[in-house]
N, C-alpha and C positions, 0 to 999 in steps of 0.2 A: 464231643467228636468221637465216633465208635472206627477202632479200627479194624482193617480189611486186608483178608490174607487171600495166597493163593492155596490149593488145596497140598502144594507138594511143603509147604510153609505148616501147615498144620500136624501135615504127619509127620515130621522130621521133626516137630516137637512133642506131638504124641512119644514119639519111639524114646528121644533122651531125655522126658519125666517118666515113661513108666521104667523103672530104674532095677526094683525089689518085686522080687518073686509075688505076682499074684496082685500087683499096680493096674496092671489092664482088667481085670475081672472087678475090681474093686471101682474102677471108673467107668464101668459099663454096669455095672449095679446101678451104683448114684446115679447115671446117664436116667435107668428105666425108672428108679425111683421120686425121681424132679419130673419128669415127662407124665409118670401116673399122677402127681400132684396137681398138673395141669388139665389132663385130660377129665379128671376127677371134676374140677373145678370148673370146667368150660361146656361140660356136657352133663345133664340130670338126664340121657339116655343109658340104658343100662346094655346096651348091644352093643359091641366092638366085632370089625373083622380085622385082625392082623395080618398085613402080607410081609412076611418076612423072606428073606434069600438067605445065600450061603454063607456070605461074610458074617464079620461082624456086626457090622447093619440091623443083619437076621437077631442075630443075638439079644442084641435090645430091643428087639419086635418082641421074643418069646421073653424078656424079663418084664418087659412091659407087662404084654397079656398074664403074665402070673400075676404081679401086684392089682390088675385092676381083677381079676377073678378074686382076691383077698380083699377086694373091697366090695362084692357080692355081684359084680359087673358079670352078664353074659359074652365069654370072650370067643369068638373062633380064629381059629390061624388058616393059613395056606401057606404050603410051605413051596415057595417060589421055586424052580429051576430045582427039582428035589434031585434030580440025574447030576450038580453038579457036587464034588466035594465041601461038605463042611468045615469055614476054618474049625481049630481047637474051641475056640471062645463060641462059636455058633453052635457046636457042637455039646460043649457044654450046657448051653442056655435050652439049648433042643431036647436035652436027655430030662432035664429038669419040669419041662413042660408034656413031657411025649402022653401023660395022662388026659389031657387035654382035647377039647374039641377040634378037629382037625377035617376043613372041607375040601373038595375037590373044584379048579378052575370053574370049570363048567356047570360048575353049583352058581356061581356071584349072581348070573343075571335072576337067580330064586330070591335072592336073598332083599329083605326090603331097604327101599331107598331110604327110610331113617337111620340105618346101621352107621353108626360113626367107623370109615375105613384108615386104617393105620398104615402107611406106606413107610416100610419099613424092609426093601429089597438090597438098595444096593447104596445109601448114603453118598459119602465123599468119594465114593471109589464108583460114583456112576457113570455108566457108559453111553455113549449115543449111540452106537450102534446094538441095539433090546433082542431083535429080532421079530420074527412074526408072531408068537407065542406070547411073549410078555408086551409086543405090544398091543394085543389084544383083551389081553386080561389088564392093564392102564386104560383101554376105553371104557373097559365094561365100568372103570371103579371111579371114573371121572362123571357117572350120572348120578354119583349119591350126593347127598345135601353138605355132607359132614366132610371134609377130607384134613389128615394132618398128615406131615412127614416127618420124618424123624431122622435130621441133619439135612439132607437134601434130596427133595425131589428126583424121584427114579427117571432118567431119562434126561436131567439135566447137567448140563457139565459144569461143575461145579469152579471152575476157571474163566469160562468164555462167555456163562448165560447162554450157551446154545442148545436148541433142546433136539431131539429123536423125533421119527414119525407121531412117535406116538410121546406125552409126557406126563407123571403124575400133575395135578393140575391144585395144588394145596391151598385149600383156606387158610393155613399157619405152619410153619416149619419150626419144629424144635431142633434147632442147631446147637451144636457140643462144639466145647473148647473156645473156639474163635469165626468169626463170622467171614463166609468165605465168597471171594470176590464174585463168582458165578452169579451168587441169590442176588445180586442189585444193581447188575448190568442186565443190557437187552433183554431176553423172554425171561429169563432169572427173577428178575423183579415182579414179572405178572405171576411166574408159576410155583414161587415160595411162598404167596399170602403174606400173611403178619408173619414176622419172623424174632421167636424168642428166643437170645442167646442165654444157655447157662455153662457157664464157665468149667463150672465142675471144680471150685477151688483153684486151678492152676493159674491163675494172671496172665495170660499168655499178654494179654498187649500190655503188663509189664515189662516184658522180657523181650518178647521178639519186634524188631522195627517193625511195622505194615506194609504193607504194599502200596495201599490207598486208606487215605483217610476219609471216613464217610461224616457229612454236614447237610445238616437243614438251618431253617431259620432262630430257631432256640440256639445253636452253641454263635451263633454272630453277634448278639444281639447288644453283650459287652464291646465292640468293636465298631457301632455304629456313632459316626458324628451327636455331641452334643453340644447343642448354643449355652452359650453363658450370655449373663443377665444384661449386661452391657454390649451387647455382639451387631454388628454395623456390616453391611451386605459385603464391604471388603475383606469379613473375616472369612468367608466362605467359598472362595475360590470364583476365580475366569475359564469361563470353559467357551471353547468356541469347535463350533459343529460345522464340518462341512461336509453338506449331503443333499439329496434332491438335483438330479438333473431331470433333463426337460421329462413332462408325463410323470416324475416320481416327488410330484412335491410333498407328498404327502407322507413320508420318512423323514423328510424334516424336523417337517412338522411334530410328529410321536417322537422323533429322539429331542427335540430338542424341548416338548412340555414334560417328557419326562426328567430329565432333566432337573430343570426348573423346580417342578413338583418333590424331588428327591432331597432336595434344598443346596442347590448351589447358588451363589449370590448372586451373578450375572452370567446371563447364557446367550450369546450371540450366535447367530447364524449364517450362514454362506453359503445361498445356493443360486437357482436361475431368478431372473429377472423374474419371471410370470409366476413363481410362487411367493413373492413376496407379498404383495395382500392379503391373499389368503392365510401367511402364517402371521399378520398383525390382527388379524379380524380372528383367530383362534386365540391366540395367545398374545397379547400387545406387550405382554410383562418380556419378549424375549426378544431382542435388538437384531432384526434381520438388514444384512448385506445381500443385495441382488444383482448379477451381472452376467449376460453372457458373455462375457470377454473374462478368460481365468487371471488375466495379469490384473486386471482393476482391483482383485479382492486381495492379491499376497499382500497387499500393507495392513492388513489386520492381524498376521500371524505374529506381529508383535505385540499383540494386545495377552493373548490368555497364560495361564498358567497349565492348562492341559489341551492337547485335540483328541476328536472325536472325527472319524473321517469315515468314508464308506457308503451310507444307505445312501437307497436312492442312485448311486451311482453303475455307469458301466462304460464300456468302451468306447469313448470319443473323445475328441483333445481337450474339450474341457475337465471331465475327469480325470482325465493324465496328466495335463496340468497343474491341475489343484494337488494330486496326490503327490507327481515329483515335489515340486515344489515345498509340499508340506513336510514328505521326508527330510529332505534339503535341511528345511531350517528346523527340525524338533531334533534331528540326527547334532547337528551343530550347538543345539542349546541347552540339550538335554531336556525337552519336553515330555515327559509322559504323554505316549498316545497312546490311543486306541483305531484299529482297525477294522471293517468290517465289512461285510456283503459286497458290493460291487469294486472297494480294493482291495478285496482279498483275491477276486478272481485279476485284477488288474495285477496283481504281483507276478502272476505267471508270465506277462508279456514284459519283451523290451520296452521300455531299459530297465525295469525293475527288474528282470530276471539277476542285474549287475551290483544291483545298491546293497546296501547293507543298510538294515534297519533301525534305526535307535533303540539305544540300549532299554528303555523304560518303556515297550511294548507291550501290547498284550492285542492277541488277532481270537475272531469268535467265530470261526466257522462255523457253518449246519458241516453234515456229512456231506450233502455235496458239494460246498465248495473244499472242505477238505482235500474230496477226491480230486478235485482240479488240482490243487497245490503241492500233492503229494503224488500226482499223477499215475492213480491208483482207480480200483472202480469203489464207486458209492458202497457196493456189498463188503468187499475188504476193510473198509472204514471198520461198517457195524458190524464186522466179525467178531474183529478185535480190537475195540474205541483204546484201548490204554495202551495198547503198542501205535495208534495212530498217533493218541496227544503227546506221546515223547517219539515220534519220527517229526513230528513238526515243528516242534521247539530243538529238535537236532538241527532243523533244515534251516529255521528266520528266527530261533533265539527267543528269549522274553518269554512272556504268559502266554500258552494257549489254554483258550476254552473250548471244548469240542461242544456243539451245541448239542442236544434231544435228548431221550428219553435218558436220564440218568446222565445227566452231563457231567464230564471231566474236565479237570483244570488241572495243568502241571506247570511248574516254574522250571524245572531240569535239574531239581534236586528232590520236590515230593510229590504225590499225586494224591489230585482230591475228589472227590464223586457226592455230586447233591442226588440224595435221597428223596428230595419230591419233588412235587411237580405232576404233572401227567399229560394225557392225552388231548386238555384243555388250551394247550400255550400252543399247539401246534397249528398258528394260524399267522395270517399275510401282518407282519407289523412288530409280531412279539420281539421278534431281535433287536428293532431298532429301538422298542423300550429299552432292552438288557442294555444296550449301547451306551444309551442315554443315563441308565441307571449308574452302571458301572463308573463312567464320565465323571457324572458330578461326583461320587463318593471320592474320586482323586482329586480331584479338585479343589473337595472338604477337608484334603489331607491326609486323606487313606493313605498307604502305601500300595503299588498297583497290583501286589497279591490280594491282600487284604480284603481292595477290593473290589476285585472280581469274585474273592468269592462270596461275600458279604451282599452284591450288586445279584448274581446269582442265587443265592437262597433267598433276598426279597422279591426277584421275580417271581420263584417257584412258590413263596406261600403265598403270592396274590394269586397266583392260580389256582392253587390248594384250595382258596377261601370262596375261590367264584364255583370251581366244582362242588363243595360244598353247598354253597346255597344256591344255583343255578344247577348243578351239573356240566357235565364238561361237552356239550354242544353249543356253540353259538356265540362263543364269546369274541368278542370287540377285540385288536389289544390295545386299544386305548382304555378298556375300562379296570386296565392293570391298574393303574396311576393311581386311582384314590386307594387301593386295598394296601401298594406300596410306599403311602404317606401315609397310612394307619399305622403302620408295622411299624416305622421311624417314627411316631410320636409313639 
């Protein structure tokens, strides 16, 4: 689990390690001297252009371009925003280099597109507002083949993932010290590439708490249910789903094979009367209740050990029903639920606006139902996801997972952010997997951090694994299921 600072978290530990006269020079050496090792290694081109700025930033642009000219590399620099003052350390690195080749903006569109371009302007201290100038010379340098950045993408804010008109566009960010929350949120994550953290010797995430902790399917994978040799379908939990109202049987359906497929022992259903054939003719391994009438089905809520409630649902009394109701008795009994899609939008109306939720919640919004609950626009969501998933667990308590690109999950003590995933999952069905996924691993005996976030990184590597061999157009999200029983065996 890699952890994730904000950028004023970085520099307020820069400033009390560099301690002794001549700490910062010495750490922007080894910065340029680890970054020529890779660039060395990554490219047999011998052409560099460096864009360095005023800061510091710049500084490591011009030690860079020194060590790869010591390694026979053809380097040239531009020297960014040259009208503005140079910090001391930029200045330094600048005096050091000034024998050097040095081109004019207006030079780049000469220059050929195999030149590997070094983005090396404005790092951790970069701004969204470039202007018309640098964001012109960002277009010109977003057509070569090659692009790295050195800490952070120029243009990107290294806080929010929000980028400028215009933003370096990076195949790879070599990032110093600690990895910062901007590069793996919203455009952050497209516009940092692969991203190599070197430390530079200082441990920071020894020393300083994170902000957010980042996970994929590799650090879960000790935390996944295991059967033992003698293990009887009672060992593995009661889950009971209730989802699919009328037209949406088919959420049922995917949350409750998913489910199943994830390995819970018994998975019962509870949705309308007319989807019930269809979900024995899919899946007969999964015990469906069908009724239009929501009072025929509460005597099942004494059957499971966890609910799963939500898909397929929306606003009519059988939904509301089902969901008071289900409040009612999980609030009373201490059931682990889960929440999602059509009661999450139902939480906002009477008489839910009044109840209080059971303590062992966990709700999975997308960003727009978010925006419903926090009665906010969709855009404020994705501005800034980690100040939404802690206004929602301020507002209804328990686990939220903000669903999409780089999901967050906070309990109201830490924040967490899956690392993959992509463009693949964004289609009609995948949440009621995650529902279903999440579901059974409590079921199995997870604890409902656990997981969620456990149920979330094995969504995200079945997607991984379909964009992998498919590509990320077209996918099912039923055909999560098998990639997600791979993962757990």
């Amino acid at each position: 689990v890699n952890s994730i600072y904000t950028a004023e978290q970085v520099r307020a530990f820069e400033e009390n390690s560099f301690i002794k006269e001549g700490d910062d020079l010495r750490a922007m050496m080894e910065a340029a001297k680890q970054s020529v090792e890779i660039l060395n290694k990554d490219f047999s081109t011998s052409e560099f252009l460096i864009l360095c700025g005023p800061g510091n930033n710049g500084g490591d642009g011009y030690f860079i371009g020194i060590g790869l000219s010591e390694l026979k590399k053809r380097v040239k620099f531009l020297d960014v925003l040259d009208h503005i003052k140079k910090s001391p350390l930029c200045e330094h690195a600048f005096k050091a280099a000034k024998d050097s080749d040095f081109i004019n903006a207006k030079t780049i569109k000469d220059i050929s597109s195999k030149t590997v371009i070094v983005d090396a302007i404005f790092g951790i201290g970069g701004r969204i507002d470039l202007g018309s100038e640098l964001e012109e010379i960002l277009s010109d340098c977003n057509r070569f083949e090659s692009k790295i950045a050195i800490d952070v993408p120029t243009g990107l804010d290294s806080n929010t993932g929000e980028i400028s008109q215009a933003c370096f566009n990076a195949d790879k960010t070599i990032t110093f010290i600690g990895l910062k929350l901007g590069q793996l949120i919203n455009q952050g994550k497209i516009y940092s590439g692969d991203i190599v953290l070197k430390d530079l010797g200082f441990n920071m995430n020894k020393i300083v708490k994170p902000t957010v902790h980042e996970f994929s399917y590799k650090d879960i994978k000790s935390k996944l249910p295991v059967r033992i040799k003698d293990a009887h379908k009672g060992n593995h939990g009661k889950l009971l789903i209730v989802a699919g109202d009328e037209g949406y049987g088919g959420a049922g359906i995917l949350t409750s094979e998913a489910a199943l497929k994830t390995g819970t022992g018994l998975v019962k259903l509870l949705t309308r009367k007319s989807h019930v054939s269809p979900s024995l003719a899919k899946n007969p391994e999964v015990m469906v209740c069908g009724s239009d009438n929501a009072q025929d089905l509460e005597q099942n809520f004494l059957w499971p050990n966890v609910f799963v409630c939500g898909p397929g649902m929306f606003e009519n009394y059988w939904s509301e029903q089902l969901l008071y109701k289900l409040i009612t008795y999980a609030k009373k009994n201490r059931i682990p639920t889960l929440l999602d899609a059509g009661a999450l939008r139902l939480l906002t109306k009477e008489p839910f606006t009044k109840m209080a939720l059971p303590k062992d919640i966990i709700l999975t919004p997308h960003p727009g139902e978010a925006s419903s609950l926090l009665g906010i626009t969709t855009e404020k969501i994705q501005k800034n996801r980690l100040k939404a998933v802690k206004d929602l667990h301020i507002k209804f308590g328990g686990i939220i997972v903000l669903k999409g690109h780089g999901t967050v999950i906070h309990d109201g003590k830490e924040s967490y952010l899956c690392s993959s995933g992509g463009p693949e999952l964004a289609v009609a069905g995948s949440g009621d997997i995650l529902s279903g996924v999440i579901g059974s691993l409590m079921a199995q005996g997870l604890q409902p951090l656990d997981a969620a976030i456990a149920g979330v990184a094995l969504h995200a590597n079945a997607g991984d694994f379909f964009a992998k061999e498919m590509g990320n157009i077209g996918l099912a999200a039923s055909e999560l299921i098998p990639h997600i029983r791979n993962a757990l065996n």
